[in-house]
Backbone bond lengths (Angstrom), bond angles and torsions (degrees), N, CA, C in turn:
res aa  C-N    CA-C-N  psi(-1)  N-CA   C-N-CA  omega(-1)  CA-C   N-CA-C  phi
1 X - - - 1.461 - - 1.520 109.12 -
2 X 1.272 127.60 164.46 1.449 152.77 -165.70 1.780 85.46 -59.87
3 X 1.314 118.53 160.79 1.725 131.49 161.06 1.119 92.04 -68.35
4 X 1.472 97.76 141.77 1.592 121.58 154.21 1.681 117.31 -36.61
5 X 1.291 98.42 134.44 1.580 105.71 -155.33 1.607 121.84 46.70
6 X 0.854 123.26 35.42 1.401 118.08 163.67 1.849 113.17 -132.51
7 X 1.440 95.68 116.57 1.709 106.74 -164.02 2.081 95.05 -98.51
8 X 0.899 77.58 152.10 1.329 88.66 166.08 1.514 108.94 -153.86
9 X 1.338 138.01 112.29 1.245 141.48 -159.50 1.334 95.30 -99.90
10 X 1.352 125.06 -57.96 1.646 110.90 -159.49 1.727 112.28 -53.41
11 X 1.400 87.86 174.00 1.622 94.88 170.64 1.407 113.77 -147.57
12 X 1.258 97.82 120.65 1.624 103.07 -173.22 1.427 115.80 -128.06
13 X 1.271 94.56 122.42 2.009 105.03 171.30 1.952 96.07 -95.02
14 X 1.494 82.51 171.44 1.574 112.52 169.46 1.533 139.08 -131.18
15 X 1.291 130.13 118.77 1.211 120.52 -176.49 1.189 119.34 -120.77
16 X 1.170 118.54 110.85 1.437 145.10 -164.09 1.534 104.00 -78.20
17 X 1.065 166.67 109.05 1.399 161.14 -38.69 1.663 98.76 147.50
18 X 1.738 111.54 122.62 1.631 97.52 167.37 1.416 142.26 89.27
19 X 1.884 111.50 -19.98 1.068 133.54 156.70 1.577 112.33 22.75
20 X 1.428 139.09 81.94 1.621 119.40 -169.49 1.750 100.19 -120.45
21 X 1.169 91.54 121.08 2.154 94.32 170.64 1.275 97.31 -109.64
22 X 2.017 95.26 150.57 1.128 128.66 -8.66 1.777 118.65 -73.92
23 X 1.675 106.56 -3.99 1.576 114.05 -154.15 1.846 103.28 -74.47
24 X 1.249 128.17 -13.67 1.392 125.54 167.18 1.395 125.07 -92.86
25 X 1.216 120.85 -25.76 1.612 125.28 -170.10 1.515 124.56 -27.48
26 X 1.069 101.37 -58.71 1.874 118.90 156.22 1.648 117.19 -38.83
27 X 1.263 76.17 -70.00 1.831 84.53 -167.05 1.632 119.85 -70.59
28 X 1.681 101.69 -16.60 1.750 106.29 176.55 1.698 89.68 -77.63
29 X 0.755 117.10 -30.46 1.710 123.45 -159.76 1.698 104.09 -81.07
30 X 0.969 117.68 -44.89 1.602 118.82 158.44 1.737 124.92 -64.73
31 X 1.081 79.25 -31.81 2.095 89.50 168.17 1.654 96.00 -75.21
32 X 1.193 129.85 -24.86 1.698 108.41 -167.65 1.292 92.16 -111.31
33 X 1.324 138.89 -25.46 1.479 126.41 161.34 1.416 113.97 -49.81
34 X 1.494 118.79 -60.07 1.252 117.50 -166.84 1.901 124.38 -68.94
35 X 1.744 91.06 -26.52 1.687 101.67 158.42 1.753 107.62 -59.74
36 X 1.143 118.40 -68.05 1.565 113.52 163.43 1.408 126.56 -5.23
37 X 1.201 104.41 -76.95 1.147 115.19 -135.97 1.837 95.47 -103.58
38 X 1.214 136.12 -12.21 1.248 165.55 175.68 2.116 114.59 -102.42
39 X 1.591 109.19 13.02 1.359 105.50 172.45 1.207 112.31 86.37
40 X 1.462 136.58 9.15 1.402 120.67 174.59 1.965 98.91 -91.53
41 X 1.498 113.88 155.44 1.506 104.70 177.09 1.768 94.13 -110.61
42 X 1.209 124.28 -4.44 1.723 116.35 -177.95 1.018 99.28 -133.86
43 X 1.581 123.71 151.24 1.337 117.21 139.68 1.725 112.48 -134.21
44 X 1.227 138.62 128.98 1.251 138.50 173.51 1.055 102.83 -99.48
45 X 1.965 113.12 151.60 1.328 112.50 -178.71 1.786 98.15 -126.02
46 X 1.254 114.35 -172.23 1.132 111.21 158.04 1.711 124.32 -167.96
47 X 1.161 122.57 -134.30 2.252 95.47 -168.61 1.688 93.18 71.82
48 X 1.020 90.09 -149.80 1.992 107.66 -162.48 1.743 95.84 -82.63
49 X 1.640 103.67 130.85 1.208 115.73 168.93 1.510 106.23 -60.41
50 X 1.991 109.80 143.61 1.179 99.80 163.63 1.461 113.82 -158.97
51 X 1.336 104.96 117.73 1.689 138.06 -153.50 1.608 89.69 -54.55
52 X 1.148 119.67 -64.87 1.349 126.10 159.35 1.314 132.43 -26.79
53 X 1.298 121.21 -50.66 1.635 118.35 164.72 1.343 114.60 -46.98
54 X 1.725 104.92 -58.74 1.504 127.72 -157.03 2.094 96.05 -61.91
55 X 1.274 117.73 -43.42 1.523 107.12 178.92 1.331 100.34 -71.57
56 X 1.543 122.74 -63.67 1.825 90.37 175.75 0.808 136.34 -11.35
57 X 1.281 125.93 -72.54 1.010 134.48 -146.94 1.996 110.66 -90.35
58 X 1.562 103.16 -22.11 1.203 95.72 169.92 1.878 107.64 -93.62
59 X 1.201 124.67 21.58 1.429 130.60 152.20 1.118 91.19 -81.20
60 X 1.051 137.57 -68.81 1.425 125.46 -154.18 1.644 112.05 -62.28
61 X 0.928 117.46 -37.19 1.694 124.86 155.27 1.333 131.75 -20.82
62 X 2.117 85.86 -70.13 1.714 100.47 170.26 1.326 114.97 -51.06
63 X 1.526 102.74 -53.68 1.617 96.74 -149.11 1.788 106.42 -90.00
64 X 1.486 112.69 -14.14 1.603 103.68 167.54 1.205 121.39 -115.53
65 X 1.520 121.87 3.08 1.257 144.46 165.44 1.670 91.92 86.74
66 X 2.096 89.64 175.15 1.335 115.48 -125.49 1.696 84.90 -125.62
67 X 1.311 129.23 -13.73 1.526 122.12 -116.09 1.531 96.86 -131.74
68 X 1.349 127.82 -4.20 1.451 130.15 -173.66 1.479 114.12 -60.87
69 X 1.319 128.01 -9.50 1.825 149.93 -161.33 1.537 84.13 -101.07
70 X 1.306 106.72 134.03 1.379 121.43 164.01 1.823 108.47 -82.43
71 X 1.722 126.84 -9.68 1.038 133.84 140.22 1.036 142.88 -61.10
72 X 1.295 129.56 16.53 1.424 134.09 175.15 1.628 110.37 95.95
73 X 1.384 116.52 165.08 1.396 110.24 -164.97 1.682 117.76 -49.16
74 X 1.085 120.26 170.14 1.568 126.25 158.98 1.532 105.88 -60.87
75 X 1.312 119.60 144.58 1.444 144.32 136.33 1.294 137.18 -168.67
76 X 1.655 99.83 -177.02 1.650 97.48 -156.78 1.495 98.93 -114.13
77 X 1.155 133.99 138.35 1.786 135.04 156.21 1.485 111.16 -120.38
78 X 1.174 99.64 165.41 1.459 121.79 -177.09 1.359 100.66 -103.96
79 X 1.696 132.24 117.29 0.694 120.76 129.03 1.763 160.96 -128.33
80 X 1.225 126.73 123.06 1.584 119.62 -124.49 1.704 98.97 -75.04
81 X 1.566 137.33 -26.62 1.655 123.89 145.60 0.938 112.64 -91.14
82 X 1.368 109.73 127.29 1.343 124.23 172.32 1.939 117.75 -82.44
83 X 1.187 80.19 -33.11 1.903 98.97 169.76 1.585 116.62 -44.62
84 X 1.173 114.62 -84.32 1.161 131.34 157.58 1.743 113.45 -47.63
85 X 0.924 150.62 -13.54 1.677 158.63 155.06 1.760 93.19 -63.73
86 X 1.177 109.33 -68.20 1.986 107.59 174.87 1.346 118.23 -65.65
87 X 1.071 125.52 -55.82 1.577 95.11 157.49 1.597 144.24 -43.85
88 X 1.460 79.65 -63.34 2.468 81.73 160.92 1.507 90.50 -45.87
89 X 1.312 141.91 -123.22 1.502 131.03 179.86 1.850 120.78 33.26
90 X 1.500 88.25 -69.10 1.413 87.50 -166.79 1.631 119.67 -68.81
91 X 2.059 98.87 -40.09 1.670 93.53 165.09 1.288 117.74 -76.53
92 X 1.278 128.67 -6.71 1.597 101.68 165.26 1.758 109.62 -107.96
93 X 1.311 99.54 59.43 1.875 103.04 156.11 1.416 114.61 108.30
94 X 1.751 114.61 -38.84 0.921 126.41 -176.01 1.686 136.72 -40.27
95 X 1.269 146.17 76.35 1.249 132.58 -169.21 1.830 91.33 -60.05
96 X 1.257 100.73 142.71 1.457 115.82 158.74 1.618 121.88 -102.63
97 X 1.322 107.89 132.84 1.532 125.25 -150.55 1.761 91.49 -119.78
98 X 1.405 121.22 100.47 1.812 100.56 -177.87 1.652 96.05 -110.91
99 X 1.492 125.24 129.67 1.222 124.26 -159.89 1.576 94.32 -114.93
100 X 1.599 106.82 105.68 1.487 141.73 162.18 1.070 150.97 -121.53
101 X 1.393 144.42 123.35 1.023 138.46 -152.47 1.800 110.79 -62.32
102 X 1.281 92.61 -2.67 1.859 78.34 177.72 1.558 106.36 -130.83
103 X 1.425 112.99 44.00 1.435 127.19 174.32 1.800 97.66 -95.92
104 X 1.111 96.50 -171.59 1.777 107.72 173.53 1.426 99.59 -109.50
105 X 1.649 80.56 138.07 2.100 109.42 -169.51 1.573 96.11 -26.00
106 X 1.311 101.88 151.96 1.134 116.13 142.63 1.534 126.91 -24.99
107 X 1.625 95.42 -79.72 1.698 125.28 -171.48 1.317 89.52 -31.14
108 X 1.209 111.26 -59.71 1.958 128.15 -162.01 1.548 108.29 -39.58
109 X 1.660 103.33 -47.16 1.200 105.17 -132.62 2.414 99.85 -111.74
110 X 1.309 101.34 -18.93 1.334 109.05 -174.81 1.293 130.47 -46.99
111 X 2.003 102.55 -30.59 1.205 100.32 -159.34 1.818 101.05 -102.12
112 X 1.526 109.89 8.81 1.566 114.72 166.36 1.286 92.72 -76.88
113 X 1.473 127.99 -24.68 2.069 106.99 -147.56 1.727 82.61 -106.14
114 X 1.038 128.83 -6.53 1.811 121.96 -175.06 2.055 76.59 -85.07
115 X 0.914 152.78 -2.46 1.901 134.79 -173.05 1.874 93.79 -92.86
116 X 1.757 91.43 -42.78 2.087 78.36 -172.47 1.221 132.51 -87.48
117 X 0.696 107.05 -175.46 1.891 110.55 -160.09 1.975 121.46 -127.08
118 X 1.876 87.78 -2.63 1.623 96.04 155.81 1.306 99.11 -177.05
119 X 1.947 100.56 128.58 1.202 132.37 179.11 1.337 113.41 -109.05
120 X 1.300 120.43 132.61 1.330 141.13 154.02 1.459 106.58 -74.82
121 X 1.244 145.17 104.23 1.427 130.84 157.88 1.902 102.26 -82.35
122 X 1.187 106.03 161.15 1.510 118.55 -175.09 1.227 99.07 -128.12
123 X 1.278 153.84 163.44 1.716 138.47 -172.07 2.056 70.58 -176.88
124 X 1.405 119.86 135.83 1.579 120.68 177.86 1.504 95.05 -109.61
125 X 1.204 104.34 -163.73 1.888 135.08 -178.18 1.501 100.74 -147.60
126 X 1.116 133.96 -126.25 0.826 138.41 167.28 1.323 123.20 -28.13
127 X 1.537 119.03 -167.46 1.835 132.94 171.11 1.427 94.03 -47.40
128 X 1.119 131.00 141.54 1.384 135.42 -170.05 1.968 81.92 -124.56
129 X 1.513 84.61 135.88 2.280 94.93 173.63 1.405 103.87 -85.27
130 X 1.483 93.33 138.62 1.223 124.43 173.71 1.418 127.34 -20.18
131 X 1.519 93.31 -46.33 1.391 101.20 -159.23 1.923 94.58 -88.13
132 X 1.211 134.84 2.76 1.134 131.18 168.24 1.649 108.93 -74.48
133 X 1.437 110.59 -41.85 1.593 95.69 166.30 1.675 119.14 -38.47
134 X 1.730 110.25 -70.06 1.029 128.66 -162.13 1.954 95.88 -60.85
135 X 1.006 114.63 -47.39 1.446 99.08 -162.45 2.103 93.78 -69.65
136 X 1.076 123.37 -9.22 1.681 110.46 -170.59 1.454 98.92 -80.74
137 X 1.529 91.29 141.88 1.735 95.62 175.12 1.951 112.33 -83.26
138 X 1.289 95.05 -9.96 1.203 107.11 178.40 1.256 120.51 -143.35
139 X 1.183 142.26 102.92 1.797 142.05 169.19 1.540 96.72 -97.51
140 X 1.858 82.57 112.64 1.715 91.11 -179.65 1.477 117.00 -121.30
141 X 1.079 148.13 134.07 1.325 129.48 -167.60 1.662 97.71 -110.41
142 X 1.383 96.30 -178.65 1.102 115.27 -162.11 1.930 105.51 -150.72
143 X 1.787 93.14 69.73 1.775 112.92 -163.30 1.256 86.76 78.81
144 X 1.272 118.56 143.23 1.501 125.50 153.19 1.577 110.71 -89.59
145 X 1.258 119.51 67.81 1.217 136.61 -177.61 1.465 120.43 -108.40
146 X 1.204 149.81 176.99 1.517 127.65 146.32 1.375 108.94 -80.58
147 X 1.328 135.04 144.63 1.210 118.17 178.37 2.142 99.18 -158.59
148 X 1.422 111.58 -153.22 1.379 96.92 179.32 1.649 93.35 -133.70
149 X 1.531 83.44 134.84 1.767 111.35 174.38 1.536 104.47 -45.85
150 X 1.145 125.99 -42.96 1.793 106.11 174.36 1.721 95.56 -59.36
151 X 1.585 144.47 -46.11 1.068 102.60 -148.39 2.101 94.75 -85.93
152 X 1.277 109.02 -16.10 1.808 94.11 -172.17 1.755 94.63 -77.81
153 X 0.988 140.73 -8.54 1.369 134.63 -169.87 2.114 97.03 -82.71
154 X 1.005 107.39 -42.72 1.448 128.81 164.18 1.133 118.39 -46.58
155 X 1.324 127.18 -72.02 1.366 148.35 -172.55 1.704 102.93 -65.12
156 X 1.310 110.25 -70.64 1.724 111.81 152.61 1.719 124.05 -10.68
157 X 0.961 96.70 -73.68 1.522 125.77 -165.50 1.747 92.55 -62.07
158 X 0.828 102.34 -78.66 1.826 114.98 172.15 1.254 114.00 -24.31
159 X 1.354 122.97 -65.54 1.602 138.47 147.66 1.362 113.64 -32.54
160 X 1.132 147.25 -41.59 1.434 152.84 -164.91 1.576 105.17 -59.99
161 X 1.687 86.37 -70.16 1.269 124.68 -140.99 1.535 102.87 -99.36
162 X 1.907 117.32 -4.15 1.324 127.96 162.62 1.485 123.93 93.14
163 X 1.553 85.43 -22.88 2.073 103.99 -169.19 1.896 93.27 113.90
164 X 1.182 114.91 3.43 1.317 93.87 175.99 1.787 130.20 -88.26
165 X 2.195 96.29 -4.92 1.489 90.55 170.07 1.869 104.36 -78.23
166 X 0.777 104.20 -13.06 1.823 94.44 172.45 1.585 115.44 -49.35
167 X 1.175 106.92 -23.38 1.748 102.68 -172.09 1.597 120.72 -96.58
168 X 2.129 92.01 -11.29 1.311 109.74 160.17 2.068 121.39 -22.83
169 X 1.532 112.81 122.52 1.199 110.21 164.05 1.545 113.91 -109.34
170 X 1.255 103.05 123.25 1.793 89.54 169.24 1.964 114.39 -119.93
171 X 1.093 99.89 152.09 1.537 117.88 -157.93 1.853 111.58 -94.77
172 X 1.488 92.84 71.17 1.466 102.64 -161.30 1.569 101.30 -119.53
173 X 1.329 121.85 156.12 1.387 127.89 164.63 1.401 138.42 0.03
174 X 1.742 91.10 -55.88 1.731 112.42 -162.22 1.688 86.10 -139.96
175 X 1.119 97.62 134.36 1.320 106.87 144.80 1.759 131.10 -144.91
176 X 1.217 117.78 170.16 1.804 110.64 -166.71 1.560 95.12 -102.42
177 X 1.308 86.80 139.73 1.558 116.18 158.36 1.310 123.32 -71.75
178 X 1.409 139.03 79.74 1.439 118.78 171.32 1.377 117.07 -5.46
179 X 1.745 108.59 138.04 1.864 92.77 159.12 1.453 88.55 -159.86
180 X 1.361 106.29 157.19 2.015 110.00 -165.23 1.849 83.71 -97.53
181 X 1.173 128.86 -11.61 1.830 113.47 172.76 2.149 87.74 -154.57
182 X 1.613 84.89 134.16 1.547 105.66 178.80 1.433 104.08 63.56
183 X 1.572 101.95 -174.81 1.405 107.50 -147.88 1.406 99.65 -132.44
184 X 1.318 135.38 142.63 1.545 123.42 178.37 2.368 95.43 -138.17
185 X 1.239 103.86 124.31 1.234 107.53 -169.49 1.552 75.94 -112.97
186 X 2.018 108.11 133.75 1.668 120.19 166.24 1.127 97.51 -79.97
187 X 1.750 130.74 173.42 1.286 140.96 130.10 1.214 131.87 -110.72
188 X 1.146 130.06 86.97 1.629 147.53 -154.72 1.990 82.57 -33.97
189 X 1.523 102.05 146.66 1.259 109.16 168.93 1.811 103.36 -110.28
């Protein structure tokens, strides 16, 4: 759960768009770390299922924990429409957030998504469909530059959440010790 005194009400999943093996493996896998570890409690993907992502990423769960979301643990699903995944979303509460380089800035756009209380972020791979513009309540970019969806999913998230998922604790295996030279990783006994 969140540090003592530190609330974080919203709740935000992620859907990672496009799924392509072997050419995404990395980069879907940095999109669900950085949802992690940055306050998201879901992320669904979709493109080609891959059995492989989904244990990554729930190693990374076990061993640094799952639990920093005031929504219930972290995890990952597959899901193969993504279309229909944003709509269910949208009628039950969800504003949809699709993060693109030809949305409105960030800067512009952060301090509407700090009012709601459940976000869909969308982060693509490939040609992203049409109709994902039209169905987002928000296309926000992050520079209208080309750049990579782990870093606007980051930058996003950061913005949301103020700098306050940084203080995020999660209740996992191992955790690091600050150190100003070298590195010391605990192992919960």
């Amino acid at each position: 759960m969140p540090a003592a005194g530190q609330v974080i009400q919203m709740q935000i999943e992620v859907l990672r768009l496009s799924h392509r093996l072997p050419r995404d493996e990395r980069i879907s896998t940095h999109v669900a770390l950085v949802a992690r570890a940055f306050g998201a409690s879901k992320i669904f993907y979709s493109g080609q299922h891959d059995s492989g992502l989904e244990k990554s990423v729930q190693r990374i769960c076990d061993r640094w924990g799952a639990d920093a979301s005031p929504h219930g643990s972290f995890s990952i699903s597959y899901e193969k429409r993504p279309i229909p995944l944003i709509r269910e979303k949208k009628k039950s509460g969800f504003s949809i957030v699709h993060l693109t380089m030809y949305g409105i800035p960030v800067q512009e756009s952060f301090k509407k998504l700090r009012k709601l209380k459940k976000i869909l972020l969308v982060v693509g791979s490939e040609h992203v469909p049409g109709e994902v513009y039209s169905l987002a309540d928000f296309n926000m970019s992050v520079t209208s530059q080309p750049h990579s969806e782990v870093a606007a999913l980051a930058i996003a998230l950061d913005r949301i959440f103020d700098g306050k998922e940084l203080e995020n604790i999660f209740n996992g295996k191992v955790h690091i010790e600050p150190q100003e030279c070298g590195k010391k990783v605990v192992k919960k006994e």
